[in-house]
BATORTOR-427517 format. One record per residue: residue in one letter; x, y, z of N, C-alpha, C, O in turn. Coordinates in steps of 0.2 Angstrom, whole numbers, padded with zeros to 4 digits, always signed. Each point is the difference from the previous one (the first is absolute). Layout:
N
AXYZXYZXYZXYZ/...
END
This chain:
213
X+0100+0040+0040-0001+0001+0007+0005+0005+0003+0005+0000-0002/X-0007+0003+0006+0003+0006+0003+0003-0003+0006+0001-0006+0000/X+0001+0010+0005+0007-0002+0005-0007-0003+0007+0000-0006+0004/X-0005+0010-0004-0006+0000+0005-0002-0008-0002+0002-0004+0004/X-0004+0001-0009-0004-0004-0002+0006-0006+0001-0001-0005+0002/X+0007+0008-0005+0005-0008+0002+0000+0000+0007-0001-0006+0002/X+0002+0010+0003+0002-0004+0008-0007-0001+0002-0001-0004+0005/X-0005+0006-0009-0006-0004+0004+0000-0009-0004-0002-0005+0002/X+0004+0008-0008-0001-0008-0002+0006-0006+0004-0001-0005+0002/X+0005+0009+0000+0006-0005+0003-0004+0000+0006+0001-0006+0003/X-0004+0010+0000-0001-0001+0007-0007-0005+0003+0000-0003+0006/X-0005+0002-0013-0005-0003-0001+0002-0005+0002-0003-0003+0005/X+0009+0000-0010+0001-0007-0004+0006-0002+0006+0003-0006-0001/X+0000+0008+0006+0004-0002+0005-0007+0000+0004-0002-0006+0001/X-0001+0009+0001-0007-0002+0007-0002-0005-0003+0003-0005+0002/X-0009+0005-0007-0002-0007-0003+0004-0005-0001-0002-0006-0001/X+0007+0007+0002+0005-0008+0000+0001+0000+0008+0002-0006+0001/X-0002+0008+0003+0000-0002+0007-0006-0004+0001+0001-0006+0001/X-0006+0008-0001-0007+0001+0000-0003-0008-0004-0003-0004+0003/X+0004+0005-0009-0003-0006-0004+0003-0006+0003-0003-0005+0002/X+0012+0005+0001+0004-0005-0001-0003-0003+0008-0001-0005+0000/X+0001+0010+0006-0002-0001+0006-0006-0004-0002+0000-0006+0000/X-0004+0008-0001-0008-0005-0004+0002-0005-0002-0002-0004+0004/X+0005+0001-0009+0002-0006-0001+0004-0003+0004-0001-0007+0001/X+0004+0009+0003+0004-0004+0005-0006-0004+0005-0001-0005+0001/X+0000+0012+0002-0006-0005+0005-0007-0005-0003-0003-0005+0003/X+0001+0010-0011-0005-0006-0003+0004-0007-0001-0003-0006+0000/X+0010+0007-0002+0002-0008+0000+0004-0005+0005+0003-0005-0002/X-0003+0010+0009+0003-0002+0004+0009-0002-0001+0003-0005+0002/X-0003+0012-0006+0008-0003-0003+0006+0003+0007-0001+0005+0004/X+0004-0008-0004+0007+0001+0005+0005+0004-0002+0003-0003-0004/X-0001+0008+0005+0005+0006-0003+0006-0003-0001+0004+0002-0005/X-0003-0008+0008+0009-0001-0001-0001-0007-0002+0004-0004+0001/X-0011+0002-0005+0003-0005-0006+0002+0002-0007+0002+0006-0001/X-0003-0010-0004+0000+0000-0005-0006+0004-0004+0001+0003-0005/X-0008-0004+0009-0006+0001-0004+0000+0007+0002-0005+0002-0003/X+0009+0003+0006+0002+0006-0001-0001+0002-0008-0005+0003-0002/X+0010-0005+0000+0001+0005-0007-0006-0004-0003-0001+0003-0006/X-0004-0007+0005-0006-0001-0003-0006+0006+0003-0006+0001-0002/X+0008+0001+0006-0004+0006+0001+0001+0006-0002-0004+0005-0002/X+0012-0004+0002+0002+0006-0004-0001-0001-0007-0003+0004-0002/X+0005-0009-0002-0004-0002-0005-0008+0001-0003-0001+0003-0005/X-0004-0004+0010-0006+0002+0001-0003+0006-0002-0003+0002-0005/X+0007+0002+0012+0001+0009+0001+0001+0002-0008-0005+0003-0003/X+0012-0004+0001+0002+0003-0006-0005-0001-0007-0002+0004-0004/X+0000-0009+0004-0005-0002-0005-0006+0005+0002+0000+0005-0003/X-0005-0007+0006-0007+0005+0004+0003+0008-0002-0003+0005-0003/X+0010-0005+0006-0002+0011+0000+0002+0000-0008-0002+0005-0003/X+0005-0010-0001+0002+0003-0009-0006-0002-0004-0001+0002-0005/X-0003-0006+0008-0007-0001-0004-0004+0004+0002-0003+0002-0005/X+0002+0001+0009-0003+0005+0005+0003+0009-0004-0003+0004-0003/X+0009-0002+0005+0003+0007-0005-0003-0002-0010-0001+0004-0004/X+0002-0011+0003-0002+0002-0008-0006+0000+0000-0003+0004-0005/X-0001-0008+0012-0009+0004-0002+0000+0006+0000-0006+0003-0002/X+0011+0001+0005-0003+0008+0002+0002+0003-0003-0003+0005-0002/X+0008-0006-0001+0006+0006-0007-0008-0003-0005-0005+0005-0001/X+0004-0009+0000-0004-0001-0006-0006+0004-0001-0002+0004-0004/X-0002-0008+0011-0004+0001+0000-0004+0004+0009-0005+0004+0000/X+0007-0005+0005-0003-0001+0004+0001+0009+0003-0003+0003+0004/X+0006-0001-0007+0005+0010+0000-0010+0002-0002-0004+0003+0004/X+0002-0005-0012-0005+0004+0000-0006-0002+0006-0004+0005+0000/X+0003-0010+0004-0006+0000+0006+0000+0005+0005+0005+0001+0003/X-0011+0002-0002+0000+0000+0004+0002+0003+0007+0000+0006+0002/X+0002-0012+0002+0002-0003+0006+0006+0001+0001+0002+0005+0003/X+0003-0011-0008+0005+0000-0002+0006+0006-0002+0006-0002+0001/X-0009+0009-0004-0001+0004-0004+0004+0006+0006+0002+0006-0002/X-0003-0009+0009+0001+0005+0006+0007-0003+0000+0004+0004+0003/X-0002-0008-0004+0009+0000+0002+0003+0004-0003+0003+0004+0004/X-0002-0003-0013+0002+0004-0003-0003+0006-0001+0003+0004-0004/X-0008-0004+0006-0005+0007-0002+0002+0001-0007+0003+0006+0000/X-0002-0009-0006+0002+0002-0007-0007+0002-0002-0005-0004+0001/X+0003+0011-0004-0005-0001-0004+0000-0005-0005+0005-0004-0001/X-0011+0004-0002-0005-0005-0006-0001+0006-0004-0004+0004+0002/X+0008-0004-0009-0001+0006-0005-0003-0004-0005-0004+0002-0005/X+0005-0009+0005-0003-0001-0008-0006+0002+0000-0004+0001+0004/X+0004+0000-0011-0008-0001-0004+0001+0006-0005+0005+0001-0003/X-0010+0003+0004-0003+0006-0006+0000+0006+0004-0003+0000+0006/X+0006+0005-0008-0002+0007+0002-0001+0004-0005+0002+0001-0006/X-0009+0004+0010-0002+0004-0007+0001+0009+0004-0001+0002+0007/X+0002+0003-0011+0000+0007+0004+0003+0004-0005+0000-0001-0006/X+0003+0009+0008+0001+0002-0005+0007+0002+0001+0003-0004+0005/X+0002+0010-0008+0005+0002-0001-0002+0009-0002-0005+0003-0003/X+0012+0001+0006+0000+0007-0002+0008-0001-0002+0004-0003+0003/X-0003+0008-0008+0005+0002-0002+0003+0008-0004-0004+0004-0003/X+0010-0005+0005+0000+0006-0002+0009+0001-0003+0005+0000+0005/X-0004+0001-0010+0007+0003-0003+0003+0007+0000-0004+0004+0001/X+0010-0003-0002+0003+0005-0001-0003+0006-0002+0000+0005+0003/X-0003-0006-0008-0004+0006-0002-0006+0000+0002-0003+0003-0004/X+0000-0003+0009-0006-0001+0006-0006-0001-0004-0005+0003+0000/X+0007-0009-0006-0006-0002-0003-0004-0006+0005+0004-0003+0004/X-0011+0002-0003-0001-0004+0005-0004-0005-0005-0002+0001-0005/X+0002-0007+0009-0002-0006-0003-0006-0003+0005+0000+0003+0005/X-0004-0009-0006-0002-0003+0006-0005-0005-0004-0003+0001-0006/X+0002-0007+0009-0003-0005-0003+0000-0006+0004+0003+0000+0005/X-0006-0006-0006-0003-0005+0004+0006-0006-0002+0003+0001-0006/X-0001-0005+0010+0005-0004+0002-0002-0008+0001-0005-0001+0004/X+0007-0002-0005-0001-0008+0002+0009-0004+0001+0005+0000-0003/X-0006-0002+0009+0007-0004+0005-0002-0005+0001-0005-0001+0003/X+0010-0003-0006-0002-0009+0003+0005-0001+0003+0006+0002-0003/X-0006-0005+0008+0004-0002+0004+0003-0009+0000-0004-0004+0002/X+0007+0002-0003+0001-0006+0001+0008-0001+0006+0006+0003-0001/X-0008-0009+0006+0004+0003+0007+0000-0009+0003-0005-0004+0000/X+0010+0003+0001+0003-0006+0005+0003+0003+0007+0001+0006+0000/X+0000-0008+0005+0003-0001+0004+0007+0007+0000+0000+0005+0002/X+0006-0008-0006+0003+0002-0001+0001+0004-0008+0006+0002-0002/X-0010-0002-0002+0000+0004-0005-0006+0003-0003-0005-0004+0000/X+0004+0012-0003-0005+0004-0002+0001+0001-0006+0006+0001-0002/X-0011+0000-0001+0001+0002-0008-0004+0005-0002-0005-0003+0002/X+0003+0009-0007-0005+0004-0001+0000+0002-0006+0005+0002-0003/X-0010-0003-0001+0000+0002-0004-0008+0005-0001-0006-0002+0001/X+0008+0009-0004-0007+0004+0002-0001+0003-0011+0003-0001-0005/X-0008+0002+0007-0004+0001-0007-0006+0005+0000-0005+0000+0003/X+0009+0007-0008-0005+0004-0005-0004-0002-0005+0000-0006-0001/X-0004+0012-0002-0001-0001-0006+0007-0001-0004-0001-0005-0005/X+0006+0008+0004+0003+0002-0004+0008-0004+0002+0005+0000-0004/X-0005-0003+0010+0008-0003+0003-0002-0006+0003-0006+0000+0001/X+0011-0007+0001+0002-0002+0002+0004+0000+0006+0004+0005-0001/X-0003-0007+0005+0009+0000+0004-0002-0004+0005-0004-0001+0004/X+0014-0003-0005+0000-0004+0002+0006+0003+0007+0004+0005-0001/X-0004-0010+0006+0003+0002+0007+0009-0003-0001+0001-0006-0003/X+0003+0008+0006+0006-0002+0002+0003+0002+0006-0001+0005+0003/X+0004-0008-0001+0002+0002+0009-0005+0002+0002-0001+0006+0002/X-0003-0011+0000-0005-0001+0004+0005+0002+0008+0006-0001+0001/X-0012+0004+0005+0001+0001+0005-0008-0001+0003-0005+0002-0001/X+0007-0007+0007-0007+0001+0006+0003+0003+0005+0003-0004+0003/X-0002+0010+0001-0001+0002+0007-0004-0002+0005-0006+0002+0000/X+0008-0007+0005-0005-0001+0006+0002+0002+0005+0000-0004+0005/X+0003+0011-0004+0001+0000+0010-0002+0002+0003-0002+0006+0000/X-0001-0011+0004-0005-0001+0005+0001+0004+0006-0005+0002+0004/X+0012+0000-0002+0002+0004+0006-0003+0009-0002-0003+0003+0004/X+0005+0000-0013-0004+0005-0002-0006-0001-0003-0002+0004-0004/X-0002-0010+0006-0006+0002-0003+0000+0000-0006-0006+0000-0001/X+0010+0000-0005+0002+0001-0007+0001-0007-0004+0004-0004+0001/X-0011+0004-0004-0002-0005-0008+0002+0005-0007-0003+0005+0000/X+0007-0006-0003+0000+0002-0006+0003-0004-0006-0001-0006+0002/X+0003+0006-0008+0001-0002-0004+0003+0006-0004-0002+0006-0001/X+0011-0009-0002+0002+0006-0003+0002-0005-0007+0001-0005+0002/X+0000+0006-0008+0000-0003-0007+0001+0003-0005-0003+0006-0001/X+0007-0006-0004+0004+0001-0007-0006-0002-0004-0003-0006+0001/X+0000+0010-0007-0003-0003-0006+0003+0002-0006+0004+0005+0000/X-0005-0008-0004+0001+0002-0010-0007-0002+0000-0004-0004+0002/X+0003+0010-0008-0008-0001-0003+0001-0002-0009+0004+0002-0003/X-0008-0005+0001-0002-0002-0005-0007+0005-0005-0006+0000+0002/X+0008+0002-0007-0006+0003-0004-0005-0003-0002+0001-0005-0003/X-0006+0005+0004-0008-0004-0002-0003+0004-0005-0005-0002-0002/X+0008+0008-0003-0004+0005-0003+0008+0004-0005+0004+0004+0003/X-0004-0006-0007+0006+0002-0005+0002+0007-0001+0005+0002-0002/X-0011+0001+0003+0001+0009+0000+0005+0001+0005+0004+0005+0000/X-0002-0009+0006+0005+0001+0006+0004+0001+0000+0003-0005-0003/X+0003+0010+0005+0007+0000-0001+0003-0001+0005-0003-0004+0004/X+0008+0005-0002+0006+0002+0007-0004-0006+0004-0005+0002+0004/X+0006-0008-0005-0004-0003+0005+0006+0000+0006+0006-0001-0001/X-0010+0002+0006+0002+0002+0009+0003-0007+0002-0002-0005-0002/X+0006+0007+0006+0004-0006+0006-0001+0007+0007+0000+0006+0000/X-0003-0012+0005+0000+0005+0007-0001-0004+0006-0002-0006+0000/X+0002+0008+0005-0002-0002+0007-0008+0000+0003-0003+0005-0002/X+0001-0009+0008-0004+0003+0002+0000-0001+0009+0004-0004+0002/X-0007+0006+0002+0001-0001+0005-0005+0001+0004+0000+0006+0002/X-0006-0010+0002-0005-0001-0001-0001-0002+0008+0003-0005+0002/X-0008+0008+0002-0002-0004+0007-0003-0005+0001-0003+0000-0006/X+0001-0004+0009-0005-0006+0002-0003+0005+0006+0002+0003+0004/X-0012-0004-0006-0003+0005+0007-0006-0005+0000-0003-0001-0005/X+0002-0001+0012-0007-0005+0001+0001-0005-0001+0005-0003-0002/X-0013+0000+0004+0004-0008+0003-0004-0006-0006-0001+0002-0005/X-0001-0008+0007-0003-0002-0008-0007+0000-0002-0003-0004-0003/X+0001+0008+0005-0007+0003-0001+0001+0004-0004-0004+0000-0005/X+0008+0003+0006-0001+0007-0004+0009+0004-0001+0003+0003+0005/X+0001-0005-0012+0008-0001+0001+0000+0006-0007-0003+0001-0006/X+0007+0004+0010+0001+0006-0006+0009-0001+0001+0004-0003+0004/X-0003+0007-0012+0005+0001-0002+0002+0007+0001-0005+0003+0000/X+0010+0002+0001+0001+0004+0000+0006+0004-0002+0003+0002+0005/X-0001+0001-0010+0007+0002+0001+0003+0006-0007-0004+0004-0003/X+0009-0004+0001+0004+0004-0006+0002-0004-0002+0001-0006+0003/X+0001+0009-0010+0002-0002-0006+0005+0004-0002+0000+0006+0001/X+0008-0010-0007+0002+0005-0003+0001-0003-0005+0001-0006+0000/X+0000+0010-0006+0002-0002-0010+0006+0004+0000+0002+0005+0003/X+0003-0010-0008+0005+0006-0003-0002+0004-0003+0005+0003-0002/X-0012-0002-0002-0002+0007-0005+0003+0003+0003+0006-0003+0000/X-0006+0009+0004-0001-0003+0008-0006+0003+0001+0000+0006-0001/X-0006-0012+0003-0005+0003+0004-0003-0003+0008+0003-0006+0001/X-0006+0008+0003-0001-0001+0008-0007+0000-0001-0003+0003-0005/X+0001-0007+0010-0007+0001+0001-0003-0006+0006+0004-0003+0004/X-0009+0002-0003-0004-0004+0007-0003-0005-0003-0001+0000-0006/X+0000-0004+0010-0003-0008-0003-0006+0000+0008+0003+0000+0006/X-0009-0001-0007-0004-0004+0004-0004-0006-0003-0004+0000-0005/X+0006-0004+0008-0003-0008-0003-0004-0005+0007+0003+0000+0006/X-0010-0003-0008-0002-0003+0005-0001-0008-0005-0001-0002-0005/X+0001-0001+0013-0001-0008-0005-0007-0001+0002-0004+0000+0005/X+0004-0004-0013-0006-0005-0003+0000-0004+0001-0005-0002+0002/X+0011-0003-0003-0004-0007+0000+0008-0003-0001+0005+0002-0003/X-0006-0010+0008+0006-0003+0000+0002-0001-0006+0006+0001-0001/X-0009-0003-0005+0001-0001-0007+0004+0007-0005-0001+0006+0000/X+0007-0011-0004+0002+0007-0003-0004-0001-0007-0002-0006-0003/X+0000+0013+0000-0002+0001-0007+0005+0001-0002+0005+0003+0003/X-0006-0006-0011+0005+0002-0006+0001+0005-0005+0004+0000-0005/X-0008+0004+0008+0001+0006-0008-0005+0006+0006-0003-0002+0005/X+0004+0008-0008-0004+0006+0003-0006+0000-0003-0005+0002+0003/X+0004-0005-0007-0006-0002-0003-0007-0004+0002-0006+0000-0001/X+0011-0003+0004-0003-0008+0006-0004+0003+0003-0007-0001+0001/X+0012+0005+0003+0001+0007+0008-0009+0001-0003-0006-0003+0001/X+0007+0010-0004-0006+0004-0003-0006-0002+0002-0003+0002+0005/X+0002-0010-0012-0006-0002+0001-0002-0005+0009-0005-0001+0002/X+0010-0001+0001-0003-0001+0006-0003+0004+0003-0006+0000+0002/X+0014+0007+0001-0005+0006+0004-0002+0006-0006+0003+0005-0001/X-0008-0006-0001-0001+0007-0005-0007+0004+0004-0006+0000-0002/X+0008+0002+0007-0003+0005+0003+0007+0003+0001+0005-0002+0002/X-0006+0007-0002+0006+0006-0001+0002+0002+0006+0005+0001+0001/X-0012-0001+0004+0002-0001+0006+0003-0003+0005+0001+0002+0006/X+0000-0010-0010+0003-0004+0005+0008+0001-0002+0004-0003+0004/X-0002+0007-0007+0008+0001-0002+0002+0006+0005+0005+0002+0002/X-0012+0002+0001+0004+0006+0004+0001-0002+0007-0003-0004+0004/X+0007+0007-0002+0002-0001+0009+0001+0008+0002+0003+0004-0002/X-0007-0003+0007+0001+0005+0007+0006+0004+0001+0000+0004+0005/
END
């Protein structure tokens, strides 16, 4: 959680504990300067910590809910392509599969060619709401799927969040220590992660469903 999201959670979780505790008091016509005080502070504290574990878990991806932390909902399947280009202005380009797998406070990625694997490290989600700025920034190592492969790559990627859940695009740069650079557009499919590129293929095999504008 960032600096923004801690003082609204502290600030949430101190209102609501005014607010619920006030409500109990007059529902049980309790007297501030007995004993049956701290049974309502007790109450308070119980209700908001069962209440933050339903929303870290689960209640972040609804909806409604979804408006306190404005955190996007990345899991599932993304399909789209990649451009690349190395030192020797050899150009590369090919279709892409990202699965996202995403809690509350933790993201994970792993994206798949024909020909690689890679898996995510030093995950980042940006959410600053005062800049308008969704992104995700992430470390990968890749994996060979094809033995003819050499120098397999370690690289970054650095990627936008654009649209709302209708319709959620990916967008951003990439780099390899080959060293090569290039752009990544990815739109999502489906809350569900596939397991292999292979999977990807025969679900979307219209060639057009991998292209984006």
């Amino acid at each position: 959680m960032n600096e923004i999201e801690i003082k609204k959670l502290i600030t949430i979780t101190v209102v609501s504990s005014i607010i619920v505790s006030s409500v109990l008091i007059i529902l049980f016509s309790v007297n501030i300067l007995s004993f049956e005080i701290f049974r309502i502070f007790s109450m308070t504290i119980t209700f908001l910590t069962l209440y933050w574990a339903f929303y870290f878990k689960w209640g972040w991806k609804m909806p409604v809910l979804n408006k306190i932390f404005d955190r996007p909902n990345l899991n599932g399947t993304w399909i789209g392509t990649y451009n690349s280009e190395d030192n020797n202005k050899n150009k590369y380009f090919g279709k892409i599969v990202l699965t996202i797998r995403q809690s509350f406070l933790f993201i994970h990625f792993i994206s798949i060619t024909d020909k690689f694997v890679s898996y995510s490290s030093s995950e980042t989600l940006l959410n600053n709401e005062n800049k308008g700025l969704k992104q995700v920034t992430y470390f990968y190592s890749q994996k060979r799927l094809k033995s003819d492969e050499e120098n397999i790559p370690q690289g970054a990627s650095e990627l936008s969040i654009i649209g709302d859940d209708k319709e959620k695009l990916l967008y951003g740069d990439f780099w390899t220590n080959r060293p090569t650079k290039g752009f990544i557009k990815l739109k999502f499919v489906s809350s569900n992660c596939v397991e292999s590129y292979q999977e990807a293929e025969k679900k979307w095999c219209n060639e057009e469903q991998w292209m984006i504008d």
